[in-house]
Each structure stands twice: as C-alpha cells, then as structure tokens.
Residue, then its C-alpha position, 0 to 999 in steps of 0.5 A: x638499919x640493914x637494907x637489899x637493894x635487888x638490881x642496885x647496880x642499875x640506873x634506879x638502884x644506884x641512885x636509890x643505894x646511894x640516897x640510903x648511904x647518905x641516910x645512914x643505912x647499911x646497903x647490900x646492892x645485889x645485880x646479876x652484872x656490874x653497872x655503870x661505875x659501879x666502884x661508886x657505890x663501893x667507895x660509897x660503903x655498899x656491899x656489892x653483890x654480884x648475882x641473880x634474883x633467881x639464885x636462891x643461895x645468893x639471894x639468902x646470902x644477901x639477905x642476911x641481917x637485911x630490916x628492909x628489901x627494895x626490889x627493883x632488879x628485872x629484865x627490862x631491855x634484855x632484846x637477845x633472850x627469849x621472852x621466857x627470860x622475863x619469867x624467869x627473872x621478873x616471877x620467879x626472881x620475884x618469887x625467890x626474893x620474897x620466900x627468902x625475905x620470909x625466912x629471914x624474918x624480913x620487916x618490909x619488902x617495896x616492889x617496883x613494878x611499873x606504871x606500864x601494867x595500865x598499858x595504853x591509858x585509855x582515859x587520860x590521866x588514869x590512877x590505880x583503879x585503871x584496867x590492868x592491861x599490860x601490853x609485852x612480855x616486860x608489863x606483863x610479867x611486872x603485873x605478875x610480879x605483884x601478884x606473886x608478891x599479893x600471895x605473901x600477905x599474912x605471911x609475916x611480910x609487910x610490901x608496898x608496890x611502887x608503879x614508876x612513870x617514864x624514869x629519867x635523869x643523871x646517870x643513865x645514857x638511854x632513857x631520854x638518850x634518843x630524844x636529846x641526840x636528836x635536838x642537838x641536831x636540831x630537829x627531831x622525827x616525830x612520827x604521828x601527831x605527837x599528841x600522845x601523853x607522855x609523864x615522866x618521873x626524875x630519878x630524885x622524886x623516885x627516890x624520895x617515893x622508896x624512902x616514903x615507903x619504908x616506914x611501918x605502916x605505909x601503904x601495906x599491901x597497897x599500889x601506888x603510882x609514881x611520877x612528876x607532878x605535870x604530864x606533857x604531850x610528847x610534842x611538848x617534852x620534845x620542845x622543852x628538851x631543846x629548851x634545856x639544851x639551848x636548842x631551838x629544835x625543828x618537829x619534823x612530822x612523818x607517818x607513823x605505820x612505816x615506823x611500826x612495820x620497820x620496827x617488827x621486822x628488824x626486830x624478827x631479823x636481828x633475834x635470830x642472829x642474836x644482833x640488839x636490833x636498833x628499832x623494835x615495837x616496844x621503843x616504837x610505841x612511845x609514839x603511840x602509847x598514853x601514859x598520863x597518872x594521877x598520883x594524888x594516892x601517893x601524895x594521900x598515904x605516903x606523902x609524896x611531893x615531887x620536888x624536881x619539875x620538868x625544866x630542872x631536870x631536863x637542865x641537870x639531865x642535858x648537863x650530865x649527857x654533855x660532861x659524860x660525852x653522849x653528846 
C-alpha cells in the first residue's frame, strides 16, 4: 500500500509517516519546506517531496500510485503573511489535492482539520453537534477546507474529517514549549483565573486516530473529534507540568485585559516590518478560550482509545525538550 502524507515533514506529519513505515506502507511525505530532521524520514524509506498543496503539478506527482492521502499540510503559524495566505493554502490547497486524488482514482483521503472550528466551547465539554464557529482566519479556513472537501462526495472519493484537540509531544519545540520554559523557572504567569478548559491530545493517540481511520468504511464522509481521554483547567495542566519536571511551580496571578491589548499591538506593529511578533491574539487566547471535547463518536465508529494519559506524556515530553536543549 501506497499512501501521501501532505505537510509530512511537520510535527504530526512526521510522526504520523513514521508510524506507516513501521506498519509496512510505502509513504510519499510531500511539504513546502524541509522539517525538523527531516533526514529522518529519508532513512526511514519515505519519499520526500519538496512543494506545495497548492501546486497542481507537484501534487499529482505525488500522487502517483498513492491507495490513501492524509492531508495534514496548512498554514498554521505563518505570522509574516497575509491572512489571504491561509486561503491559498488551506482551501485552495485543500481543493488541489482532492481533484488530483480524483483522478488518480485515490481510494480514501482523511483531512485534518481542527477542534478549533467549534471555536469558544460554550458549553463544556462540547461533540460534533456544537455551533461551528471558527474565531481567526486559521479555524475559519480549516472549517472551509471540510466543506470544499463535502463537494467530493459522490465523486469516487471516500474522506474522514479528523478535528484534533491541543496536539503535544516529543519532537515539536513549540507547542507546550511556553509552558515548560516557564515551570523550570518555577513560576508561571497566569493571566486570569486559570479556570479556562484546556484538552490535549499526544501525538501517539493522534496517530492511533489516522490509522483508525484508514480502513474502507470507517466513518465515510463523517467528522470526529480527537483528544486525550481527560480535559484539564489550565491551571491544572500548568501543575501537572511541573509534576513532570519535577518542578514545584508557583501560579502567579496577573489581569488578563493588559495581555490582550499588548497582544493586538505588537502584532499591528511587528506585520508591517515583517518581524514574527513575539505575542500576538491567537496565542493570547489560550488563556481565555474553552476547548473541552467528547470523543465518545470516535471511540463509537473508529474505535479510538486514547493510550497515553496526561502524566506519561507530559514525562516523554519533558524529557525530549530536555535532551534536545529547549530547556
């Protein structure tokens, strides 16, 4: 079996082509840049592709022979680019890669989207059936991404939408990086009450979901929420960070308005300049923002258990920043 990985020299899309290899597949990692040790993928026996979703003549060269498409590649941090940039990429690349997979008579194609088009989880904890309402140009164009992808049904193209929580783990120095940066110091700034719901998901058990998802009939033209079994106020996360770490950390409580304000400005004045602004709303909003799921529809349709709790991987996560040098 022959699969595409889109974005599969990034954080998931690595960690998901490596899991194929050791399954037996023949993977194809397509990405508009070299990752982080990307040579690891290479040795491992992937193709990797150099290129964008939005290249019609490198996507169909990609996918050639390709049984099943995995299409994780979006602009996602991409702070120095106009927001049109995510249309380009997150439609439009979402729009390539399915009339290619199309014509080359592709069997399954699994999108991942995010847990972020339910935007602000009103009602905690929140499933499928919770208000679509994506709240930046990241969320929103994911959320259009499935409904370009809906337009293929009845097409001879079988999909699966997969909408991730907060992904996490080994081999990734940003996601988690601010909040163990800060425990070691010992302290951390909490900005509000901390009360706000936060739901993780390791890589592992996100991977375990791409695999669940690949065999015919498994949630046809379906979405489903990923993430870890437990959701956590970030207080909580915060506390169970320095448990991994070995860390007794000190919550230091601070008004959160400055912190937003501080945000907008920084990132009006750094865009121009085509600076990466160190702070900016969306990373603001983690201190604000719901993000509490039920996955008893994944658990139902694809059989997805999620193997690796809080405390493991928060261990397995601590340890990797540590041997890399992050901190």
């Amino acid at each position: 079996m022959r699969c595409l990985v889109t974005g599969g020299t990034g954080f998931t899309g690595k960690a998901l082509c490596l899991r194929l290899l050791q399954e037996g597949w023949a993977v194809v990692a397509l990405d508009y840049k070299e990752g982080l040790k990307t040579e690891e993928l290479r040795r491992a026996g992937a193709e990797v592709l150099i290129g964008s979703v939005t290249d019609r003549a490198v996507v169909e060269r990609a996918m050639s022979g390709v049984d099943t498409v995995y299409h994780l590649a979006a602009a996602f941090r991409e702070l120095n680019v106009p927001n049109s940039y995510y249309d380009e990429v997150n439609v439009g690349g979402m729009r390539v890669v399915a009339d290619a997979a199309v014509r080359a008579k592709v069997r399954r194609l699994i999108y991942c989207s995010t847990c972020g088009v339910h935007g602000n989880v009103e009602h905690p904890p929140a499933d499928e059936t919770a208000p679509i309402q994506p709240a930046d140009y990241y969320q929103r164009t994911k959320y259009e991404g499935e409904r370009v992808l809906a337009e293929y049904t009845g097409k001879g193209l079988r999909w699966t939408i997969l909408r991730p929580a907060a992904i996490y783990g080994p081999g990734d120095p940003e996601r988690f990086g601010m909040i163990f940066r800060w425990v070691a110091r010992g302290w951390f700034p909490m900005f509000g009450r901390g009360r706000t719901f936060y739901h993780p998901l390791y890589i592992d058990n996100l991977v375990d979901a791409f695999l669940l998802a690949t065999p015919d009939g498994k949630g046809d033209g379906e979405a489903y929420l990923i993430a870890d079994a437990e959701h956590f106020e970030i207080r909580e996360l915060v506390r169970r960070a320095g448990k991994a770490m070995g860390v007794k950390v000190r919550i230091v409580s601070l008004p959160f308005w400055p912190l937003l304000i501080a945000g907008h400005v920084c990132e009006k004045v750094c865009r121009p300049l085509k600076i990466a602004p160190p702070l900016f709303p969306r990373r603001v909003d983690w201190y604000r923002q719901n993000r509490a799921f039920r996955i008893e529809k994944a658990r139902r349709d694809l059989g997805y258990n999620p193997r690796i709790g809080i405390d493991e991987g928060l261990c397995r996560t601590a340890e990797w920043y540590r041997a890399e040098g992050y901190l």
